[in-house]
Steps between C-alpha positions, in 0.01 A plus 500: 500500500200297362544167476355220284474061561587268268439114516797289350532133492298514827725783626323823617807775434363881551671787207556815581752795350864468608490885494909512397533803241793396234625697210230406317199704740171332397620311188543202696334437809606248757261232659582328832330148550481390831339162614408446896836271570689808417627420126532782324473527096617832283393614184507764299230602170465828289113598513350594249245713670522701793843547632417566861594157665238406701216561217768370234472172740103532500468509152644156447328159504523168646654389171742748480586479861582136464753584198630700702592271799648256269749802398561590880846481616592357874541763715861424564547611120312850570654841581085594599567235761838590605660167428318309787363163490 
């Protein structure tokens, strides 16, 4: 799966698609964030153009990528992450 970088608060954390398929197919897409000491972030967004996940994931920016961390979930919380922390 492709994966992107993101810099936050001097973090570097890399995004990629969870690839979990729930009842809602490719309404909602699940993004895992991972950083290098092994915390892992989950979120989930509808896209609003493609709905394959990986270019669904390309199409969005730094901006929107950064919203979308400060929605992310611990993985602990996340069924895409099986519970673990």
């Amino acid at each position: 799966m492709p994966r992107r970088s993101i810099t936050i608060e001097g973090q570097a954390w890399t995004v990629s698609p969870t690839g979990r398929v729930t009842q809602y197919n490719r309404d909602e897409i699940g993004v895992r964030f991972q950083r290098a000491g092994g915390e892992v972030r989950v979120a989930r967004f509808a896209p609003l153009g493609t709905r394959v996940p990986e270019d669904a994931l390309a199409e969005l920016s730094e901006f929107q990528l950064l919203e979308l961390f400060q929605r992310s979930q611990p993985s602990w919380t996340s069924p895409e992450t099986e519970y673990r922390r």
